[in-house]
Each structure stands twice: as structure tokens, then as C-alpha cells.
C-alpha positions as CSV (number, residue, x, y, z in Angstrom):
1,X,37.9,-45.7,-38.8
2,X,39.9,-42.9,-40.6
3,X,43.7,-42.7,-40.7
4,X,45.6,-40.8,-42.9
5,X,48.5,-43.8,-42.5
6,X,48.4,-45.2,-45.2
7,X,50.5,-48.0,-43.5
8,X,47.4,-48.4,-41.2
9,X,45.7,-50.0,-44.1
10,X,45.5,-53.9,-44.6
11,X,45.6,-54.7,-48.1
12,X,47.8,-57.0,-48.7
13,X,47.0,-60.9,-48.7
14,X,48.1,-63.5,-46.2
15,X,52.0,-64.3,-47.2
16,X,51.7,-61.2,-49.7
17,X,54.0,-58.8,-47.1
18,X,54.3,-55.3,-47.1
19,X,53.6,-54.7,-50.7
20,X,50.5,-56.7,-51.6
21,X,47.2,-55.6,-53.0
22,X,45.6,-58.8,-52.8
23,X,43.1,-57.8,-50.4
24,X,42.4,-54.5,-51.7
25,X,42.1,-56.2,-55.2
26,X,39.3,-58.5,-53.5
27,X,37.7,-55.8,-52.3
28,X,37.4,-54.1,-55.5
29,X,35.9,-57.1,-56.8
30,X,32.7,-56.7,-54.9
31,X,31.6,-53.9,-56.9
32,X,31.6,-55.9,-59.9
33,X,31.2,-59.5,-58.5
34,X,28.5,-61.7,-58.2
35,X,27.9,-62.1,-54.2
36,X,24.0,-62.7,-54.0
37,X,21.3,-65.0,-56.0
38,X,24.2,-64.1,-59.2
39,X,23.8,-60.4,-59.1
40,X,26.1,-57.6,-58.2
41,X,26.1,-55.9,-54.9
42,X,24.3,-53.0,-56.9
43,X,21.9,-55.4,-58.6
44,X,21.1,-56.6,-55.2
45,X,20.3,-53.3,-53.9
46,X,18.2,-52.2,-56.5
47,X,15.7,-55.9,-56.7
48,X,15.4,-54.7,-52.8
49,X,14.6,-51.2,-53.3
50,X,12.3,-52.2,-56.2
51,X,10.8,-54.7,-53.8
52,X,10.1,-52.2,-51.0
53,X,9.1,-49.7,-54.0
54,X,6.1,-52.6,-55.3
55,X,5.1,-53.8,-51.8
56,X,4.8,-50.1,-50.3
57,X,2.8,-49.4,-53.8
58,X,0.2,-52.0,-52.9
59,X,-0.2,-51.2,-49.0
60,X,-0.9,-48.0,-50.3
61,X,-3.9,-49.0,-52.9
62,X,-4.8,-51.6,-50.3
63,X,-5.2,-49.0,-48.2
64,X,-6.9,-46.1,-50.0
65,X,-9.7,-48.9,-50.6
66,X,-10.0,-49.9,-47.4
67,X,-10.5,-46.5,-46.6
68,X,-13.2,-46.0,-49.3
69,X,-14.6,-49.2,-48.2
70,X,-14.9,-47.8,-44.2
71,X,-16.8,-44.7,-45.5
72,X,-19.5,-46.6,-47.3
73,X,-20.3,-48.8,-44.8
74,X,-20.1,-45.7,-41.9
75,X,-22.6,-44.1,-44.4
76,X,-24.8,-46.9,-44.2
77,X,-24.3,-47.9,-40.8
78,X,-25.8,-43.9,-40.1
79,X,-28.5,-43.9,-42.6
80,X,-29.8,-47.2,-40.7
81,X,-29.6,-45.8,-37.4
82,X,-29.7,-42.3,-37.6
83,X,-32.0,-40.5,-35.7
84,X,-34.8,-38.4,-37.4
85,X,-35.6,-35.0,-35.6
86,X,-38.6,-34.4,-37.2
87,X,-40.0,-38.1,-36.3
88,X,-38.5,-36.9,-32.2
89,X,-40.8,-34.2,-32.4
90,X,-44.0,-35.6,-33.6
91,X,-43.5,-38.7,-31.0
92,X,-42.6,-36.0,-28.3
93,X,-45.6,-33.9,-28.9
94,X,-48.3,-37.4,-29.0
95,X,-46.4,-38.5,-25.7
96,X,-47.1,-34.6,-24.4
97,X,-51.2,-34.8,-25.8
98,X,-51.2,-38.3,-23.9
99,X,-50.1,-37.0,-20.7
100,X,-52.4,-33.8,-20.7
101,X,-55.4,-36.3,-21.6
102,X,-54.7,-38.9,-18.6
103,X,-54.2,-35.2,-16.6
104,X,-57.6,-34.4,-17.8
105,X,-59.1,-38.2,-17.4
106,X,-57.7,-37.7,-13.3
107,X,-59.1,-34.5,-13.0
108,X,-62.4,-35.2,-13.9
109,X,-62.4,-38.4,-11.9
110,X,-61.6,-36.1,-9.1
111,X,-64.7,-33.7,-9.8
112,X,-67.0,-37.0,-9.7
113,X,-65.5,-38.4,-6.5
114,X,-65.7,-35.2,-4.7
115,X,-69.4,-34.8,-6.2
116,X,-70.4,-38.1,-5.0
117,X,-68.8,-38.2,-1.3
118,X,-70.5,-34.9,-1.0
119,X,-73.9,-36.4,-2.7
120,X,-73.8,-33.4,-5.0
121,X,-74.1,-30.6,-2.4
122,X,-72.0,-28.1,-3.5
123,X,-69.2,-27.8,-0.7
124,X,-66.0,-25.5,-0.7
125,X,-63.8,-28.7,-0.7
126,X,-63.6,-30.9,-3.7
């Protein structure tokens, strides 16, 4: 909160009165103190941010290898199952010749049926 009182601000001491500094004194102290593990308040900060600084470092190589890892194995993963269009092709046109051969094997079955129920007289039905 902002005043511009300056009798709004506490900074005297308990049993100090009107006149004391002792908690603005205290307060000054921070900056220069040692509050945490020994170090200053800036010290502090700065083992954090060089913390945060080395563990965001290594998510980031552990993550630009896991990256390169994914790619190699997708690349093999595809080269194992991928599909050849050339190999589609030649089975497509085998499974096509099979078909028109048991077309032609029926056919000519037919022909031999129709010859013998007609006991090879020539006839308009087959």
C-alpha cells in the first residue's frame, strides 16, 4: 500500500516511540543478511535462478534426444511395414490372371456340359 504519510509508516521498534528506526534498520538488514542456507536474499535468488537455468538446460537436451530418438525408430517402424506399390501391383495383376483363368476353366466346363447333355448335337442352347 502507498501513502505519502510518512507517519503512516511503521519503523520504529516495539518501546522505540515515535522516533525509532529500529524496524526500518531491520529491514535494511535483509539486503545484506544471511536469511537462507547462509546466503543473502540475493544469493538466494540467484542459486534458484541458476537452478531453474541448469534443470530447464537438461529438459531441453533431454528432450531434443528424445526427439531424435522418436524419428529413428518412426523411420524404422515404416521401413518394416511400409507398403510397396510396385509389389501391390504385380500381386494385383497375378490375382487378376487367376481370376480370368478359373473364368476360362468355368467356361469351358460349360461348353462340355452343354456338349454332353445334348450328346454332341449341335443345338442353339448351350
Amino acid at each position: 500500500m502507498a501513502t505519502t504519510d510518512p507517519q503512516a509508516i511503521a519503523a520504529a521498534a516495539t518501546g522505540e516511540g515515535a522516533t525509532g528506526t529500529g524496524n526500518a534498520l531491520l529491514l535494511a538488514q535483509l539486503a545484506t543478511g544471511t536469511i537462507v542456507a547462509g546466503q543473502t536474499a540475493s544469493g538466494s535468488f540467484a542459486t534458484l535462478l541458476g537452478q531453474i537455468g541448469s534443470a530447464t538446460s537438461a529438459a531441453t537436451i533431454d528432450n531434443t534426444a528424445q526427439q531424435a530418438m522418436l524419428s529413428q525408430l518412426t523411420t524404422q517402424r515404416n521401413a518394416l511395414s511400409a507398403v510397396s506399390l510396385d509389389e501391390e501391383a504385380a500381386n494385383l495383376t497375378n490375382y487378376q490372371r487367376a481370376y480370368e483363368a478359373a473364368a476360362k476353366i468355368f467356361s469351358i466346363v460349360d461348353q462340355m456340359m452343354a456338349s454332353a447333355l445334348n450328346l454332341g448335337v449341335t443345338t442353339s442352347v448351350s
